[in-house]
C-alpha positions as CSV (number, residue, x, y, z in Angstrom):
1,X,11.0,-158.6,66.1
2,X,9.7,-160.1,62.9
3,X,7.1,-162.4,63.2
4,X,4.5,-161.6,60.4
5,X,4.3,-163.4,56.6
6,X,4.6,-161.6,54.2
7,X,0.8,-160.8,53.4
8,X,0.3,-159.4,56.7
9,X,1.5,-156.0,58.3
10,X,5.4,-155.5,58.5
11,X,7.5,-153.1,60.5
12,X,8.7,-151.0,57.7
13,X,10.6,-148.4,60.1
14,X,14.6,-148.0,59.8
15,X,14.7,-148.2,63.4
16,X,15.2,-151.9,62.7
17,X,19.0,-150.4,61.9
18,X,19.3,-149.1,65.5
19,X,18.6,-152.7,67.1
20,X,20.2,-156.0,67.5
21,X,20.6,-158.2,65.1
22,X,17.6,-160.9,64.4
23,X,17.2,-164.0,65.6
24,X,18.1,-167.1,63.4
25,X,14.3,-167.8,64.1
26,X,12.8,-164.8,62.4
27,X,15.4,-164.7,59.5
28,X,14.0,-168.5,58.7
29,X,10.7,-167.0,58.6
30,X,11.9,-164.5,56.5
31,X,13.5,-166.5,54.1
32,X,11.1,-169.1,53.7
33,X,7.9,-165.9,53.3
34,X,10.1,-164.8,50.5
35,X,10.7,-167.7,48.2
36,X,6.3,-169.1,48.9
37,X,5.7,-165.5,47.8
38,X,8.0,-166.2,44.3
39,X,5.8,-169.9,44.3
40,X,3.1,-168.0,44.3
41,X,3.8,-165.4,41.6
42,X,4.9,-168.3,39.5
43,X,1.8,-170.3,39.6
44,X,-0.2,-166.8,39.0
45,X,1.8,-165.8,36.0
46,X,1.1,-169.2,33.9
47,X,2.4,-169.0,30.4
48,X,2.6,-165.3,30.9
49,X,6.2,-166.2,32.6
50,X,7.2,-167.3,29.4
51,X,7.6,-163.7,27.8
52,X,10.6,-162.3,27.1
53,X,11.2,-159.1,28.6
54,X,15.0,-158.1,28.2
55,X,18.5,-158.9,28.9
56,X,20.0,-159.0,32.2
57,X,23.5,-158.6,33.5
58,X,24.7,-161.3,32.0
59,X,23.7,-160.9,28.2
60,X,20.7,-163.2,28.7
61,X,17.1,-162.7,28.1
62,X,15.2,-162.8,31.0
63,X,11.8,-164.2,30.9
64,X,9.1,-162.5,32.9
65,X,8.8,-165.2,35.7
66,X,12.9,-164.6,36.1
67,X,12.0,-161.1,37.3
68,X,8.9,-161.0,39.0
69,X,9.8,-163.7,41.0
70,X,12.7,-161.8,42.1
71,X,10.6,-158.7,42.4
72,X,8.4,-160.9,44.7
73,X,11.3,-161.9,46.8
74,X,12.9,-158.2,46.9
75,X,9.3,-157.1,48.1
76,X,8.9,-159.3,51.0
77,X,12.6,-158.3,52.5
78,X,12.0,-155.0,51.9
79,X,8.5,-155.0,54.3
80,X,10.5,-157.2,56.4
81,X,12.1,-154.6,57.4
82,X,15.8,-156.3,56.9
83,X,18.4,-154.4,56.4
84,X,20.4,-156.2,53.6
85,X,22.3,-155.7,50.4
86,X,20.6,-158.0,47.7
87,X,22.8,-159.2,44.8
88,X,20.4,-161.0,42.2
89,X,20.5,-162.1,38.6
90,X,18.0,-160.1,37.2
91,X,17.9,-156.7,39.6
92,X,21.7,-156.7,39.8
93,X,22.7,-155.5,43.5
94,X,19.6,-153.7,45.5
95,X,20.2,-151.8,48.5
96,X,17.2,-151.9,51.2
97,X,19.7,-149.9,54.0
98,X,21.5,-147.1,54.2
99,X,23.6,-149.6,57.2
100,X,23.3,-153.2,55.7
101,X,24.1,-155.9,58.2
102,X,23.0,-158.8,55.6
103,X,23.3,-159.7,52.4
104,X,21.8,-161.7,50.2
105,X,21.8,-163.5,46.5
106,X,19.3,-164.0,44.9
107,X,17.8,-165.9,41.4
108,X,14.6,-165.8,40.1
109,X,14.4,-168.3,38.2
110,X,17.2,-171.2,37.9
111,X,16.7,-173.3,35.5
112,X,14.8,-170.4,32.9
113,X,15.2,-172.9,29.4
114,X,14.0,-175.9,31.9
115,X,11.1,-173.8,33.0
116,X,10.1,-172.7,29.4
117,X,10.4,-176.1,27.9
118,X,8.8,-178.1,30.4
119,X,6.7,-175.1,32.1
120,X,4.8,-176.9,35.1
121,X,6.4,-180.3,34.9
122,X,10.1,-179.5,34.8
123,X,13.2,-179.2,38.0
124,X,13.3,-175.2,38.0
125,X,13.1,-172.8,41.0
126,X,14.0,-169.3,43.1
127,X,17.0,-169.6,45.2
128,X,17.8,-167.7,48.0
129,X,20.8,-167.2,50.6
130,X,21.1,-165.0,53.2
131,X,24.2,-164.0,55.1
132,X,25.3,-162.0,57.6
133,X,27.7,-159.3,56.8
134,X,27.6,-157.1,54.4
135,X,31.2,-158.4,52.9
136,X,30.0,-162.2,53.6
137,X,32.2,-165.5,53.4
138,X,30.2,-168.9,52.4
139,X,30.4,-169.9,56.0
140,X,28.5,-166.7,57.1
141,X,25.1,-168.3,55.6
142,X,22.2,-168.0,57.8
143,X,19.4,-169.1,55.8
144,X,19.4,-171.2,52.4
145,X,16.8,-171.9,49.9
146,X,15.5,-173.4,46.9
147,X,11.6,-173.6,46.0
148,X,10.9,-175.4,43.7
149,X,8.4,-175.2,41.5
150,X,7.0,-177.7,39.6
151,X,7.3,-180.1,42.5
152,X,5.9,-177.5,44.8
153,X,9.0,-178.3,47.4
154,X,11.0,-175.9,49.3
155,X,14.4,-177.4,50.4
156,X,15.7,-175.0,52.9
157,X,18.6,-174.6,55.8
158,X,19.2,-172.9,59.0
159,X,23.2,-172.7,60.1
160,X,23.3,-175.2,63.0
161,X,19.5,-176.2,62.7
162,X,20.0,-178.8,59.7
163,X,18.3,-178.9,56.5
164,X,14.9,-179.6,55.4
165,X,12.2,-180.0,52.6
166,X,8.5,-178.2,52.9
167,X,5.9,-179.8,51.2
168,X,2.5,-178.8,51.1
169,X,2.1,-181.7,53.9
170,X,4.8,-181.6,56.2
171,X,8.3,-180.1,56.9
172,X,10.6,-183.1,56.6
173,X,14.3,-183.2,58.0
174,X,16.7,-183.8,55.2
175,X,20.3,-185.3,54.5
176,X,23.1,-186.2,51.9
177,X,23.1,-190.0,50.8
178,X,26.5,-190.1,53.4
179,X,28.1,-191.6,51.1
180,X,31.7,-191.6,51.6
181,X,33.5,-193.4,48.6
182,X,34.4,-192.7,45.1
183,X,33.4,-195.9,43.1
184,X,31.4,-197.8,40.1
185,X,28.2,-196.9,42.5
186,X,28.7,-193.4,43.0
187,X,26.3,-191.1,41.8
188,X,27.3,-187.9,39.6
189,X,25.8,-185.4,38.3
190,X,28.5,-183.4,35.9
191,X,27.9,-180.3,33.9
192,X,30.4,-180.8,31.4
193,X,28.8,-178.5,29.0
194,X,28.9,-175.6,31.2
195,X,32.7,-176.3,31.3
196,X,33.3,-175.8,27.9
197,X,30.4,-173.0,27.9
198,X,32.4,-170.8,30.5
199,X,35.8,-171.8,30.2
200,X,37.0,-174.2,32.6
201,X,38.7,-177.2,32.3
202,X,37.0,-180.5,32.7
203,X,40.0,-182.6,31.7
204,X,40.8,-183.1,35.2
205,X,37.3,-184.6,35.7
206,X,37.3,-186.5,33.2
207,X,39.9,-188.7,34.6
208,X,38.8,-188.9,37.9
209,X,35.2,-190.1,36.2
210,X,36.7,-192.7,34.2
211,X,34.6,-195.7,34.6
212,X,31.9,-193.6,36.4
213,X,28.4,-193.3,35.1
214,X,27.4,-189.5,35.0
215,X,24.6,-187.6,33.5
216,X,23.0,-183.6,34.5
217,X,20.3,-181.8,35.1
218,X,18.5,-178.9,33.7
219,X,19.3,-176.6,36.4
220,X,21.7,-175.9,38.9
221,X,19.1,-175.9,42.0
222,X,18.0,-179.4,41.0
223,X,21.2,-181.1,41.3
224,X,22.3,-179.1,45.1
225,X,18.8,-180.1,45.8
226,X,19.1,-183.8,44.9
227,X,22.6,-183.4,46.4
228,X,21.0,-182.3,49.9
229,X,18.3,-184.7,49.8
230,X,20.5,-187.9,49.3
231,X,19.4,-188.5,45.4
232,X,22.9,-188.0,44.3
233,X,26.6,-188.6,45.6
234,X,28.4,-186.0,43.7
235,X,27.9,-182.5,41.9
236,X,30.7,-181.5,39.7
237,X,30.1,-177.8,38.2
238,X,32.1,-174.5,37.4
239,X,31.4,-171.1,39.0
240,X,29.5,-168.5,36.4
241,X,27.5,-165.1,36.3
242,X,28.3,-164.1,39.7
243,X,28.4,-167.4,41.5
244,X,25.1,-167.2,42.5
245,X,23.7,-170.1,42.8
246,X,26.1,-172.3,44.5
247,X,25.9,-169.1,47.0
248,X,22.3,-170.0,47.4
249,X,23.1,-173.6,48.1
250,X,26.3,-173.8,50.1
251,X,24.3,-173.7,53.5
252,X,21.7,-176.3,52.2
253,X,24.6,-179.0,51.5
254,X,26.7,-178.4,54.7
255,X,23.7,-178.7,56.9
256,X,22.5,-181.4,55.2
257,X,26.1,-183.6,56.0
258,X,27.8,-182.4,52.4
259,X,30.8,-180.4,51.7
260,X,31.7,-177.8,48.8
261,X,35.3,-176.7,47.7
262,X,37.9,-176.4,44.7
263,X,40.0,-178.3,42.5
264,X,42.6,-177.4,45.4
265,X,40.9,-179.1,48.0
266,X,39.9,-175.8,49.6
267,X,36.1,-175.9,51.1
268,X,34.4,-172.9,50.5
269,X,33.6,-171.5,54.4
270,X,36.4,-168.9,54.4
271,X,35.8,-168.1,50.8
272,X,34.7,-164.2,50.2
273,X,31.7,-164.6,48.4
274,X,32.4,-161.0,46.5
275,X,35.9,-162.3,45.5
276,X,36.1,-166.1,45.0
277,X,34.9,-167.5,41.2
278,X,33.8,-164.1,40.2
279,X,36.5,-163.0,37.4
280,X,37.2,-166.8,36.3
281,X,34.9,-169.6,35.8
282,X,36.3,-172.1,38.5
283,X,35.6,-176.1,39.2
284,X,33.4,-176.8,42.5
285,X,33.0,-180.2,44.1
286,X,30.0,-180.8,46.0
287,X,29.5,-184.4,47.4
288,X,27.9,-186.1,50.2
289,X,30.3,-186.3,52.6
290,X,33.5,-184.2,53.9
291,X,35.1,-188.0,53.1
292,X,33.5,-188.1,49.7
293,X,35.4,-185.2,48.8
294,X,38.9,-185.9,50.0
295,X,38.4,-189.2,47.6
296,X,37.8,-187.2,45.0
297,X,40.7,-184.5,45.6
298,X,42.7,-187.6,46.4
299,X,42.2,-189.1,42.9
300,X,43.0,-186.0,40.9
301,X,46.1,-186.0,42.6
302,X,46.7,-189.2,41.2
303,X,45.9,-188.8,37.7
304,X,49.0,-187.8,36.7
């Protein structure tokens, strides 16, 4: 069983394949290893993580703290002794078994122009989800993370063990606002931007918003994680390059008392991760509340 962080000794035999699967316990432990080790490359880099080394999947140029963070992460699941599939932004998918029974997703660095124009003061960080299955839904999410690193915080989920934030004092149980109503008062954070940057509509939104004040973020991870932590009501963003992140966050905001679905009033849980938002840029709703988000799919219906 894994018990070990990730500067100790692993078990880095495949006869990990051979044996049953591990416990929730030990894939926490896991997860959590992985994304301090990326904190910790981070911090060590400096303004070395500012150079630009190449571009990635998705026509981007990736700065070095994008991919040795997820180098660090790759490392630590690979002495774990896991066997998972890892699908990241920078490594593109990385096989660690010949007879995966996890998966995960991965990004280095969310948030990269946050991170190089704020470096050190700025809402940037690694994200990571793990599932089981190799072909996972969202609702197959074991572990969830975001560390963030700026403000040194890990905000992190176990399925059916709640969410919570690790600071360097304490490990703190965490929750949505629970707020349950689409008013003058609810709080929104709306990448309209990325709408028009990817290519879905926001026209819808922008009805249901009427009246609403709404602002964004410099990264994705900073508004699941204000989302989680009840600093904001609502997150209104479209899927993009692989649907990573909100793949990385979908366990964080259910476990903290949120919900996460489509313009269609689907939730997510039954979603194929490998299939759902990956060819189209799609609308997601994230809000505090299951209740939260029926207002919101409830209005849209309206518009009209």
């Amino acid at each position: 069983m894994y018990t070990a962080p990730y500067d100790k000794c692993y078990n880095t035999s495949m006869e990990i394949e051979k044996r049953e699967l591990l416990s929730l316990d030990d894939v926490e432990n896991i997860g959590i290893d992985a994304l301090m080790r990326a904190f910790e490359v981070i911090k060590e880099l400096g303004p070395r993580g500012e150079e630009r080394i190449h571009k990635n999947q998705f026509n981007e140029t990736a700065l070095r703290a994008d991919v040795e963070a997820e180098q660090a992460v790759i490392e630590v699941l690979r002495q774990s002794g896991i066997p998972i599939v890892i699908d990241s932004e920078e490594h593109k998918v990385v096989l660690l078994s010949n007879q995966p029974q996890y998966y995960a997703v991965l990004d280095g660095v969310d948030g990269s122009v946050e991170y190089e124009t704020t470096h050190g003061q700025g809402r940037y960080g690694s994200m990571l989800g793990i599932f089981q299955s190799e072909n996972p839904t969202y609702g197959d999410y074991l572990f969830q993370g975001i560390m963030e690193h700026a403000t040194q915080s890990l905000y992190f989920a176990v399925k059916g063990k709640s969410a919570f934030l690790k600071t360097s004092a304490k490990i703190s149980q965490i929750s949505t606002s629970g707020s349950k109503r689409l008013d003058q008062n609810t709080r929104v954070y709306f990448s309209e931007n990325d709408f028009d940057t990817f290519g879905a509509d926001k026209t819808p939104f922008l009805h249901v918003l009427h009246g609403i004040r709404y602002t964004r973020l410099g990264s994705t991870e900073s508004h699941y994680a204000d989302l989680a932590s009840g600093r904001v009501d609502v997150v209104i963003e479209p899927s993009r390059k692989g649907n990573l992140e909100p793949a990385a966050a979908y366990g964080l905001i259910v476990e903290a008392g949120g919900a996460i679905g489509t313009i269609q009033g689907e939730f997510l849980r039954d979603k194929k991760f490998k299939e759902f938002g990956q060819k189209e840029s799609v609308p997601l709703i994230a809000t505090a509340t299951p209740e939260l988000f029926h207002a919101i799919i409830q209005r849209l219906s309206n518009r009209h």
